[in-house]
N, C-alpha and C positions, 0 to 999 in steps of 0.2 A: 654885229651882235656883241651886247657887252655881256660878258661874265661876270658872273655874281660871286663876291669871295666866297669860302668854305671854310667851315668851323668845323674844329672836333670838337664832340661833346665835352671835352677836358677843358678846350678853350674857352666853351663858352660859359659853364660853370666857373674857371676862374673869372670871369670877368664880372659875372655876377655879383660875384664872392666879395669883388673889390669895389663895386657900387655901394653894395649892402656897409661895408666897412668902412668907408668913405661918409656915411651918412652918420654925423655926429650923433644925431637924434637918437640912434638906433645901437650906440656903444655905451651910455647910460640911460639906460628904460627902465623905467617902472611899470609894472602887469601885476593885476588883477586877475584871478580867476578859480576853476576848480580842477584839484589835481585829478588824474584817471590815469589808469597804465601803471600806479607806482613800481618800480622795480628797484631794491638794491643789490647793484653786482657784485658778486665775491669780493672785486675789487675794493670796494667801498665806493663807488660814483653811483648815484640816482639817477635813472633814467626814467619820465613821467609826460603825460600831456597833460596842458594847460588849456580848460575848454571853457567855453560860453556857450549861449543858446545858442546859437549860429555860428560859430568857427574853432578852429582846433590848432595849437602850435605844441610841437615837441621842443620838448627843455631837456637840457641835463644839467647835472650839481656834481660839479668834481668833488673827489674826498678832500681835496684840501681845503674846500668851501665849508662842505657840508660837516666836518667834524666839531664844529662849532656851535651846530644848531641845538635846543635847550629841547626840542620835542622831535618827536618821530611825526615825517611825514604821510602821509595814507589816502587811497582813495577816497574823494568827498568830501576834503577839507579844503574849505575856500583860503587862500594865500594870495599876499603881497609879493612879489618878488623883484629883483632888480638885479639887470644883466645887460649881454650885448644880444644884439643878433647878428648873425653870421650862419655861414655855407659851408653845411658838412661836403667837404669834393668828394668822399668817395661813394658816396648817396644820390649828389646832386639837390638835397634838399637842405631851406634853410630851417634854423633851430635857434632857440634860448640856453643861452650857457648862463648859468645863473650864478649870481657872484654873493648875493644876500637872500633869504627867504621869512616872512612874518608870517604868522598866522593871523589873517584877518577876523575882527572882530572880537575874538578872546582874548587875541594877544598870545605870544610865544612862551611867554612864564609862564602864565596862568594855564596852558594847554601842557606844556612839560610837564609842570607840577600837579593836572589830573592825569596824565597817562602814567606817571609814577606811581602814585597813589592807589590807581585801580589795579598795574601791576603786584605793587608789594602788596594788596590785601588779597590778592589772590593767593600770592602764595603763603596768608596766613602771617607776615608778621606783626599784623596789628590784636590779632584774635587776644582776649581778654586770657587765655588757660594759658599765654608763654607768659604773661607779666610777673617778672620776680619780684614777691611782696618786699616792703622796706621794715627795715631793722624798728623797733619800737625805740630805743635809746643807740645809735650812733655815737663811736666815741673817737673815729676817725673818717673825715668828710673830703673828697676827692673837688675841686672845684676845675671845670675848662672853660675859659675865657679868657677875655684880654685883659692883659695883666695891667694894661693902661685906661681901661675905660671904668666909668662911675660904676655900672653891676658890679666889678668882683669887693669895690669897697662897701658901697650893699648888702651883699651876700654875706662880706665879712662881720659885721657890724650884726645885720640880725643874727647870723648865729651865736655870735659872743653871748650877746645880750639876752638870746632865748636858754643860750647852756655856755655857760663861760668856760667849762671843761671841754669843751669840743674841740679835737685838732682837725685843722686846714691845712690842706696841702693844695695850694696851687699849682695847678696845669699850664702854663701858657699855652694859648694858642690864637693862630689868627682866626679872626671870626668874620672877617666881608675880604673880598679881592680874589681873584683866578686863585691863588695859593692855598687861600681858608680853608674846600674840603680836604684836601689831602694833610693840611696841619690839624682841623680837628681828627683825623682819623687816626693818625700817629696818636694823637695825644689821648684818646679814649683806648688805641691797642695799650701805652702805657700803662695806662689807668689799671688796665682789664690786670695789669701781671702782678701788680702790689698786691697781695694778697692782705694785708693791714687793712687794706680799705674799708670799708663797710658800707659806703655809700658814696653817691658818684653825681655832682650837678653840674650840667651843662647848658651854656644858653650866652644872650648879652642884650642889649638894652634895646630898646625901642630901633625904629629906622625902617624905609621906604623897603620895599619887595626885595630889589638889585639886591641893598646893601644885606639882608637878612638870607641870600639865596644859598648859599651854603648852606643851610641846614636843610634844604630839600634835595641836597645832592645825595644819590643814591648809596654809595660809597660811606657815607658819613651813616645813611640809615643802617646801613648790614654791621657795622662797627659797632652800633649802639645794640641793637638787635643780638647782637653774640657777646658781648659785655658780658662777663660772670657777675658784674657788680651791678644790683639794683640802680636804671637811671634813672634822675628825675631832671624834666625836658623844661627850663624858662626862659624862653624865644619872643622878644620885642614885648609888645605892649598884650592885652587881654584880647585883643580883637583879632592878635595874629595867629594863625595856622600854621606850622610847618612838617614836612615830614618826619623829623625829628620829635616831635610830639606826640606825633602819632605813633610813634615805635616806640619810645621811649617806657620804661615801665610807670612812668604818672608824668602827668603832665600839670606843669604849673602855670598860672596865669603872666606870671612876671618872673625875672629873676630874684627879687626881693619873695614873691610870692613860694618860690621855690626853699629859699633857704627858712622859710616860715612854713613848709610840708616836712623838711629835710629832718628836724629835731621837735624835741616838745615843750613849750614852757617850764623853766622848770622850776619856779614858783607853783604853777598848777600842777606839774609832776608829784611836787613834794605835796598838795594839799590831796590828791588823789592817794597818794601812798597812806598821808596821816590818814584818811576816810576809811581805807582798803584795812589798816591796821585796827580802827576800832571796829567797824565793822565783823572783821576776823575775833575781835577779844569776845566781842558780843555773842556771836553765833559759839564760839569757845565753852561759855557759861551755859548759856542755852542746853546745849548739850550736855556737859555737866548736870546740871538739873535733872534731865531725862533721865539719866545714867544712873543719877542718884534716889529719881523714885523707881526706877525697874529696880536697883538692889533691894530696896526696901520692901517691895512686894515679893521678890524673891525670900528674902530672910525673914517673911513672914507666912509662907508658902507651906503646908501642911506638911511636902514633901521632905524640905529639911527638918522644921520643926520635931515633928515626930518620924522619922522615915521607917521606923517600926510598922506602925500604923498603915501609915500609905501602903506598904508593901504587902502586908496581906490583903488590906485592900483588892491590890492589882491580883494577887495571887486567887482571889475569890471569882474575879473578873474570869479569869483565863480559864478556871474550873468551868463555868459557866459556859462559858463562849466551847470549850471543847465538846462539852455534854452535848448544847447544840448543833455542832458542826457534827458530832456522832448521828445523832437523830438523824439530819438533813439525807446523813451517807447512807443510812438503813433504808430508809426512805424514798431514795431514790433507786436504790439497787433492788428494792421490791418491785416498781415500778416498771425497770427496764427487764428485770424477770419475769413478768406476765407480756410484757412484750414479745418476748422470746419463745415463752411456750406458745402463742398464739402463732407466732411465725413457723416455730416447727409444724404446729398441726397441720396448718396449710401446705407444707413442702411434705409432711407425710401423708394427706390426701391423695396426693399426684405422684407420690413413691410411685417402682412399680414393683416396690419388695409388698408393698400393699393389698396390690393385685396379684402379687403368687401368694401372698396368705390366705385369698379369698377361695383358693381352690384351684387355679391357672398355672402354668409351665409355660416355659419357652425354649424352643428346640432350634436346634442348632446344628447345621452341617461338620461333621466332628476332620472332616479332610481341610475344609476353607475357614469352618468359625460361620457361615452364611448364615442369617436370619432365615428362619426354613414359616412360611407364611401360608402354604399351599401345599396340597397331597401332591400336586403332579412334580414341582419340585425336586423331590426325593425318588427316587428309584428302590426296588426290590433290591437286599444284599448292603444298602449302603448303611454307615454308620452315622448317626445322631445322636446329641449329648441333649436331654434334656433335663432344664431347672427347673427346681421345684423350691415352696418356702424355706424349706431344710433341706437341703443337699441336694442333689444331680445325680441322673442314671445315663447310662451310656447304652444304647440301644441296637439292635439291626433292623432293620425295614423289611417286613417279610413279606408288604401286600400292602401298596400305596392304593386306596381309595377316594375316591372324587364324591364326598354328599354335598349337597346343596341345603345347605338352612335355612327355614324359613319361619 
């Protein structure tokens, strides 16, 4: 009888481990599929399965992978990914270590840059009531871009030529490459501390997604967003969107387009002012006019003229008016005096001093005060005060009798 070798489960796991790793195929792969399970661990590594109609494999994304990605991953989002497979040993099961991950079909920018978006307006930094309105005449203009590219001469150029008084101050900053948000960010904190400033553009010329993504970096948005200095946001061409735009207090279509919001013609400035001034001289007279026929029906007003006159006038009025308002008072104090006698009559009906003047007394137990209503009541010897319409007797009871009336 031959014996069959014997494995420990450790042995046989590693050896799996070393098939699976050994197979070229299977140390650069590319997967398809939908995440479920998302978890990220304090650590910062992603643990998730990657499922289809029919079968399930678990992935993980080291933090050294995953710090790179431009969007948050989440349950039910279809992904590319690409990695090895390999045998966790101390599970005994294999898994996807993922080295890259895309979002399929939107694409990973375009999925960052909505879950930003829906982010920051949640927490309200696009709401129209934070936008700090822009200065009407600017006489100091904060510019951030690249100090080498066609915008800032742009930029330069129309404002000269819209207000040749206007000072620029140039910001450098990098505007595309890993480096750009954190240089615009610096340069918009600067910005924010020159208190001279008045006004604040930001932005740079046309260019594909990549190169303009800086301005969707979150970091850049919350800088702009806390700025004391009104921004205005000119990001690529017309058709571009950026977060920056969106936060920004206006947004311009171009960077040219920007520095033609920033100030006001001032050709057109000055013909506004000439309009506003005659305007102003005009409504001036106008009034004047007014002014001058109220005096003149004043200073021909009875009142001045003669004020003699007017016054006893008024002084005839006031006689009159008093005579009347005496009447009124006569008049009605007679009215509410037949009132009154009629009210007394009625409460002297029902007096009952009415009915002792009629001929009646009311007697009284002179020990208690008692209402005495009844012969048997009282007893022989006791005393009673009885009332009468004019005065009271004080009594003894010498002989309580009981009639009946009929």
């Amino acid at each position: 009888m031959i014996l069959a070798k014997i494995f420990t489960v450790s042995q046989v796991t590693y050896y799996l481990k070393n098939l699976l790793e050994k197979d070229q195929r299977l140390q650069n792969i590319w997967i398809t599929g939908e995440i479920s399970n998302f978890t990220r661990h304090s650590s910062g590594h992603m643990y998730f399965t990657l499922k289809d109609q029919s079968s399930r494999l678990r992935a993980v994304m080291f933090k050294g992978e995953n710090q790179w990605l431009k969007f948050q991953p989440h349950d039910g989002l279809e992904v590319l990914v690409c990695g090895r497979i390999a045998v966790y040993q101390k599970n005994g099961e294999y898994q996807l270590y993922v080295d890259l991950m895309e979002a399929a079909g939107l694409g990973s920018l375009y999925l960052a840059y909505e879950q930003l978006k829906n982010r920051l307006a949640q927490e309200g930094l696009f709401d129209q009531a934070k936008k700090k309105p822009l200065p009407q005449l600017a006489q100091k203009i904060g510019v951030i871009t690249s100090p080498t590219g066609a915008a800032v001469r742009d930029i330069i150029k129309i404002l000269h030529r819209r207000h040749p008084r206007v000072d620029i101050l140039l910001i450098p900053a990098q505007v595309q490459g890993e480096v750009a948000p954190q240089s615009l960010v610096e340069a918009i904190q600067l910005a924010g501390r020159l208190r001279e400033l008045d006004l604040l553009i930001i932005g740079r010329g046309g260019g594909s997604a990549e190169e303009l993504w800086a301005f969707n970096d979150e970091g850049v948005a919350r800088a702009i967003a806390s700025c004391p200095i009104p921004v205005i946001s000119g990001v690529g061409h017309e058709t571009d969107f950026t977060i920056a735009d969106l936060v920004a207090d206006l947004r311009a279509p171009t960077p040219s387009g920007a520095a033609e919001l920033a100030v006001p013609e001032i050709k057109e400035l000055r013909k506004k002012i000439m309009m506003s001034a005659k305007n102003l001289k005009f409504s001036f007279f106008r009034a004047c006019e007014r002014k001058r026929a109220q005096l003149l029906r004043l200073t021909t007003h009875p009142a001045l003229k003669r004020p003699e006159r007017w016054l006893l006038s008024r002084r005839q009025q006031v006689d009159e008016v008093k005579e009347e308002l005496l009447r009124y008072i006569q008049t009605t104090l007679e009215k509410k005096r037949k009132l009154l006698l009629v009210e007394l009559g009625k409460l002297d009906a029902l007096s009952p001093l009415s009915t002792l003047a009629r001929g009646y007394s009311i007697c009284y137990k002179e020990e208690d005060g008692a209402l005495v209503r009844d012969a048997s009541e009282v007893n022989p010897g006791e005393k009673v005060k009885i009332i009468l319409s004019r005065g009271q007797l004080l009594c003894m009871v010498e002989e309580a009798k009981k009639e009946v009336m009929g």
